[in-house]
C-alpha positions as CSV (number, residue, x, y, z in Angstrom):
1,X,0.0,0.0,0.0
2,X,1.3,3.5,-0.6
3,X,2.2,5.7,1.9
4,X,-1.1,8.2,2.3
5,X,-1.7,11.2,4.3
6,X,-4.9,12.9,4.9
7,X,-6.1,16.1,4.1
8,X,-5.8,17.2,7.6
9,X,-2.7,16.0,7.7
10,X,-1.1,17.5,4.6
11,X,-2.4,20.7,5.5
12,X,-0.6,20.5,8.8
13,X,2.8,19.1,7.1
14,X,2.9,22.3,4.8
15,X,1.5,24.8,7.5
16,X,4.7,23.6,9.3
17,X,6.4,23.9,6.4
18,X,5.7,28.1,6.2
19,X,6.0,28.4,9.6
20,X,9.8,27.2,9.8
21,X,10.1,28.9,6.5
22,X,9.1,32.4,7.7
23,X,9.8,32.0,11.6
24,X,6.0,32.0,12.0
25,X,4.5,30.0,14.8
26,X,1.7,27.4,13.2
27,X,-1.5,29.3,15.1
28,X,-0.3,32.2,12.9
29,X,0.3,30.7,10.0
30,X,-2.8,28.8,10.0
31,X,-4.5,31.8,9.9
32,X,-2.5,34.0,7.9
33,X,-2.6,30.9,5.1
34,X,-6.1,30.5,5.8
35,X,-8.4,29.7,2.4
36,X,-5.3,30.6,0.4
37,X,-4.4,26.7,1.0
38,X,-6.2,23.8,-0.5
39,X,-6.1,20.2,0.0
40,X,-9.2,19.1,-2.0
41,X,-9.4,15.7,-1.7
42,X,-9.7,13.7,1.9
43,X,-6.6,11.2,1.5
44,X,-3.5,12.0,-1.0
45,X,-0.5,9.3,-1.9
46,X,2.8,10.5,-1.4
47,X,5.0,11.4,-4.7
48,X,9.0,11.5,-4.6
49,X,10.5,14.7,-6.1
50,X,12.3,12.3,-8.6
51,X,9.5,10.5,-9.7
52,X,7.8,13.9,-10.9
53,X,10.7,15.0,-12.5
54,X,10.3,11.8,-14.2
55,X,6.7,12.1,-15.1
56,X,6.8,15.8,-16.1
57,X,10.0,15.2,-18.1
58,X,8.0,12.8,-20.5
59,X,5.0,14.5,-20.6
60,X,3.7,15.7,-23.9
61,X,1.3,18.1,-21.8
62,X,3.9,20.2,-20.2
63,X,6.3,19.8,-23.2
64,X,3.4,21.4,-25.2
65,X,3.2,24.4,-22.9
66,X,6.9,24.4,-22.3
67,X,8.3,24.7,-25.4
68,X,5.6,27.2,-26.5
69,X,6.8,30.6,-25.6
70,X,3.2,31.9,-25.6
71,X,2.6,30.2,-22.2
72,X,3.9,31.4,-19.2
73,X,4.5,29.9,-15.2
74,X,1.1,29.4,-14.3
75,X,0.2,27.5,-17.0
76,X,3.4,25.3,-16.8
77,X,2.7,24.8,-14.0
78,X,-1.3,23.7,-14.3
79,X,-0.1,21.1,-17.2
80,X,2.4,19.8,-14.7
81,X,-0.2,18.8,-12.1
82,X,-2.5,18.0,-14.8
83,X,0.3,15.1,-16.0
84,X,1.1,13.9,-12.7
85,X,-2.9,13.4,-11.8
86,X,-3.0,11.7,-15.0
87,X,0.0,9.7,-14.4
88,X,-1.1,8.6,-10.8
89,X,-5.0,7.6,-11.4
90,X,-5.1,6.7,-14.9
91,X,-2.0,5.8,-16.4
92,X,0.1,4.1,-13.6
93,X,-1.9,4.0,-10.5
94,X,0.3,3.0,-7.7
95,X,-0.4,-0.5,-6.5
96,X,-3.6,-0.6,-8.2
97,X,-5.1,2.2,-5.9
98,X,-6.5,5.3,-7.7
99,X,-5.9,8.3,-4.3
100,X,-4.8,11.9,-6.2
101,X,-1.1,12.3,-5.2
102,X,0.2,14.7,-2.8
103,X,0.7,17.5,-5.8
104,X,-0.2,20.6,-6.9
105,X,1.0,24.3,-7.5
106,X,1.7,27.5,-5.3
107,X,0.8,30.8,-6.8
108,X,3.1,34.1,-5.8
109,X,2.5,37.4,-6.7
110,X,5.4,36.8,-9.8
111,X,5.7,33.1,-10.2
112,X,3.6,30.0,-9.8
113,X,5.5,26.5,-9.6
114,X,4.7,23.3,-7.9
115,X,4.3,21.8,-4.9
116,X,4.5,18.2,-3.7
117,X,4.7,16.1,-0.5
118,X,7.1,12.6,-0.8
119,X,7.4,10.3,2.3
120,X,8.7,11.4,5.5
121,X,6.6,13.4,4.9
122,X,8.9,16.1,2.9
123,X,7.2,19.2,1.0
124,X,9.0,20.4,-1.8
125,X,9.1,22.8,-4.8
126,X,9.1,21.9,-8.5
127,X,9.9,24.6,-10.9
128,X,9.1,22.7,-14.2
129,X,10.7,25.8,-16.4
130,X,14.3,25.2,-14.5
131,X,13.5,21.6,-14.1
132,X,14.9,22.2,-10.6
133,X,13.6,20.9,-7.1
134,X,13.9,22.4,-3.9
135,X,13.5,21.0,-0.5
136,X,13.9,23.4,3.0
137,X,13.4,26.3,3.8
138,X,10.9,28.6,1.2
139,X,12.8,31.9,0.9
140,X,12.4,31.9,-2.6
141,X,16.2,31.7,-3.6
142,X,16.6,28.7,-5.3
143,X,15.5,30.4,-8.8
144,X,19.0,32.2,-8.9
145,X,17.9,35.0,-10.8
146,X,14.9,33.7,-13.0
147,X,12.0,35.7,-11.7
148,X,13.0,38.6,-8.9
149,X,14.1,38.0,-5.9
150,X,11.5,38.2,-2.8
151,X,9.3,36.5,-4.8
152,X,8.8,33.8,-1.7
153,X,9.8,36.2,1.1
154,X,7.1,36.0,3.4
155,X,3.6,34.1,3.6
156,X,1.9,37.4,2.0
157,X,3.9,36.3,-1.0
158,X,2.0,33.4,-1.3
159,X,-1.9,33.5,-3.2
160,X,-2.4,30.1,-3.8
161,X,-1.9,26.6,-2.8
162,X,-3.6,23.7,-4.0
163,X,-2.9,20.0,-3.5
């Protein structure tokens, strides 16, 4: 059986997540978050950072978008999750069970990139244009240069999470 979380529980894992990012406590962050974070279903599986790499790499979706200069982050990103949900419940369901994975996409106020949970469980950040992952700490760095920096300074940075 995969390893699962609920939707309680993912929320909490990437509520912690902010708060150690951003030297909030969780009460705060809870709040300050609030409706700006989505786990839609009731029970995700957890995906490893290499296996979406994997998925995304291959995907004619996100190639589509990617290679298209028209299109810009949050579309990449949309077709990103778009190929993983495909992957996970129709394509390859993991051990035969058809539960969304732990995957989505964060919205900033100048870029929007993914988000995942893998086992431990370990949130981390997919940008699909730099094909680059980052676990730790969200201050936003890890883009070296490809949108402005303090894009991911501070939980008012953030618009959007869905899972």
């Amino acid at each position: 059986m995969p390893a699962l979380l609920s939707n309680v529980e993912l929320r909490d894992v990437l509520i912690g997540w902010f708060a150690d990012s951003f030297g909030s406590t969780p009460p705060a962050v809870r709040t300050d978050i609030g409706s700006r974070l989505e786990a839609g279903d009731a029970r995700f599986q957890l995906i490893a950072a290499t296996e979406v790499q994997a998925v995304v790499r291959q995907s004619s979706i996100v190639e589509a978008y990617d290679s298209a200069d028209r299109y810009d982050c949050e579309d990449v990103a949309f077709a990103a999750r778009v190929a993983i949900a495909n992957d996970f419940l129709v394509t390859n369901p993991r051990d035969g069970v058809r539960i969304p994975p732990a995957f989505g996409f964060l919205l900033t106020e100048q870029h929007a990139l993914n988000v995942g949970v893998q086992e431990g469980p370990t949130p981390y950040l997919l940008d699909v244009y730099t094909n680059r992952i980052h676990f730790g700490r969200l201050d936003g760095s890890f883009l070296d240069g490809f949108v402005p920096d303090g894009w991911l300074s501070g939980i008012r940075k953030v618009r959007y999470v869905f899972i």
